[in-house]
N, C-alpha and C positions, 0 to 999 in steps of 0.2 A: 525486365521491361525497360526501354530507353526512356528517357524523358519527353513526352510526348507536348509540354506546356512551357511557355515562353514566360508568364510571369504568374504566381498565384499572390494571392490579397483579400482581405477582408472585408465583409460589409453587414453590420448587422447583424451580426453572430452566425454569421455564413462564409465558407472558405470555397475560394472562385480561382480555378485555373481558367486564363485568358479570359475570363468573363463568365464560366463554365461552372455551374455548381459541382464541389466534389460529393462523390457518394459514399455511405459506405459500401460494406461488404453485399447487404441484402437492398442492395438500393435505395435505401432513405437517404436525405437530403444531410449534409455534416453539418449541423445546426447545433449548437454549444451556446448554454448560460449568457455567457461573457466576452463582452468587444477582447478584453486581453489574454482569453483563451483563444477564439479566435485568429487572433492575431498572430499568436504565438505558433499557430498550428499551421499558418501560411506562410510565416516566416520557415518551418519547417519544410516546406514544400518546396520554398524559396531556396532551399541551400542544396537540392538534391544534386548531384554531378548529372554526369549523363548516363546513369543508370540507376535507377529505379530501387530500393534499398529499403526494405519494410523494416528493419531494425532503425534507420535511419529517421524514424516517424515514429517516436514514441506517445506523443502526445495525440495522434491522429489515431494511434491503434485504442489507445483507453478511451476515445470520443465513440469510436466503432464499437469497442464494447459497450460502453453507457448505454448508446442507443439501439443497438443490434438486439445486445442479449441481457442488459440489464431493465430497461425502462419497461418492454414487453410485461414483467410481470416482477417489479422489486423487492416484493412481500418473499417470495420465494428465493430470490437471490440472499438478499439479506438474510435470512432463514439459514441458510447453506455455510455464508462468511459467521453467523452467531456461533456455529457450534465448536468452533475455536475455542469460544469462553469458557467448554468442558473437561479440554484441556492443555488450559495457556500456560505458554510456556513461562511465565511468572510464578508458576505455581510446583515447578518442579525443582526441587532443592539438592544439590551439593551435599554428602555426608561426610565431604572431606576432599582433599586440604584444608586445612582450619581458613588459609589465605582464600582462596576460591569463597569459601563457604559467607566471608566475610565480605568478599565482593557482588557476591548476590546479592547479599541484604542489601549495601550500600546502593546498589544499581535499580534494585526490583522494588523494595519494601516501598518506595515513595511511591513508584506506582500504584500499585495494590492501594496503599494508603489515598491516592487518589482517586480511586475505580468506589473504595469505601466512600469516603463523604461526598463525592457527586454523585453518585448513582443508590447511594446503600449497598453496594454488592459487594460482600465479604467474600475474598477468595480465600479456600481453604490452601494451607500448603501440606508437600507431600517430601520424602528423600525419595531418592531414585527413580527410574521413569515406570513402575508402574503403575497403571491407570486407580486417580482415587477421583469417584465423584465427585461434581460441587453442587450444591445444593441450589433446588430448582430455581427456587428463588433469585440467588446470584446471575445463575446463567440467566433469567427473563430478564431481569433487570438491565444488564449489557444488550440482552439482544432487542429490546425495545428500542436503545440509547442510538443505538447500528441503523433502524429500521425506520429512524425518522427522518433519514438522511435521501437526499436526491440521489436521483439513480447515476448522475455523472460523476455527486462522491464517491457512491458505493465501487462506482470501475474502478475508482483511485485507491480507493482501500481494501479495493482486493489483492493486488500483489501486497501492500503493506502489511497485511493479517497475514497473508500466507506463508510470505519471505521470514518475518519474524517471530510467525505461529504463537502470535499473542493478539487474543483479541482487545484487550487492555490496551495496548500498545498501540492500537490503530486509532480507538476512539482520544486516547491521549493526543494524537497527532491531529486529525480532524477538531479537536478541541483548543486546538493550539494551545495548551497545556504543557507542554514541553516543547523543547526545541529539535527539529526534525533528527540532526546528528548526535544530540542525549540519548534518543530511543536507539538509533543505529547500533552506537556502540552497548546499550542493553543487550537487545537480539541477538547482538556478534559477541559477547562476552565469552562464555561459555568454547568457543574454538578459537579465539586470539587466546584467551588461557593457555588452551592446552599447543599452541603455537611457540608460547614461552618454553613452555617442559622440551618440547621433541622437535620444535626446528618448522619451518613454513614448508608446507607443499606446494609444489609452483601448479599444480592441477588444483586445490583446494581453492588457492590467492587467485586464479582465474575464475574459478566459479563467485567466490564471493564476490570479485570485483563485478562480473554479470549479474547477481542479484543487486549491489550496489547503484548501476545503471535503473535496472528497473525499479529498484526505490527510488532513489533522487528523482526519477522523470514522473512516478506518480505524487509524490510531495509536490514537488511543482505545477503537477494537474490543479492539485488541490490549491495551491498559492493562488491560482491563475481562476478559478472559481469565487475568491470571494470578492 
């Protein structure tokens, strides 16, 4: 689609091409929190060439989710990002190399150890990837933590849960409890490892750099919320 708008901008937590409310996808108004979400989303709109580039508007696609598909009913979104917590990737262990094994800990154990004293929720660990319950308890307690969150967090930390397949991971991040690229390099541990052993795949390094993108842009949703 060509650029159809001469200048967008802000007013009130409303993003206005030529004066023109933008919508989203099912036609509601693009209505966001924060003058500096906002802003930030206009400023987006502000930089498009002269064609139209929905990659180009990350911040405008997680506002459309928030309110399209998330706000509609959050109980149940949230519900869906909880079951991560069943099995987060914090909780699957390395049987070897002694090195690996030893960088889990170092990377993951603080976490965990933080999901323990803010939440109560002891995650069990496990070697190898198949599936060991965690105890129900654990999982409600995370997914309580997830569910009290506004539904325009929730957009933001859904790629973050996803990308990194740790639901731990996401509330550390919303918690601002760690620093956004501490967690990155958690998540990415485990294949920049084995990057060391056998060499980079330039199809692998292109994917991770596109998950990369869509983390950093929902981290920054969330910056721009509080």
């Amino acid at each position: 689609m060509k650029r159809f708008w001469t200048k967008a901008h802000a007013e009130t937590g409303a993003v206005l091409l030529d004066g023109k409310p933008v919508r989203t996808p099912k036609r509601a108004p693009l209505e966001v929190p924060t003058s500096a979400l906002a802003e930030a989303i206009a400023a987006e709109w502000d930089a498009v060439g002269e064609t139209l580039d929905p990659r180009a508007l990350p911040l405008t696609g997680l506002a459309n989710a928030a309110i399209d598909i998330v706000a509609p009913d959050p109980a149940a979104f949230a519900d869906g990002l909880a079951r991560y917590g069943e099995t987060d990737l914090l909780a699957y262990r390395a049987d070897g190399p002694a090195d690996l094994v030893a960088r889990q800990a170092e990377r993951w154990d603080p976490l965990l150890d933080w999901a323990r004293a803010t939440y109560g929720a002891d995650i069990a660990l496990t070697t190898g990837v198949m599936h060991r319950p965690q105890s129900p308890e654990a999982v409600e307690r995370l997914a309580a933590a997830l569910a009290a969150h506004s539904p325009f967090a929730l957009a933001a930390l859904s790629p973050v849960i996803t990308i990194g397949g740790s639901l731990v991971v996401g509330l550390a991040l919303a918690a601002h409890a760690v620093p956004a690229e501490t967690l990155w390099t958690a998540v990415t541990l485990d294949e920049r490892y084995q990057e060391e052993f056998w060499g980079a795949d330039d199809l692998a390094l292109q994917a991770r750099s596109a998950r990369k993108r869509d983390w950093n842009a929902a981290v920054r949703f969330l910056e721009l919320l509080a």
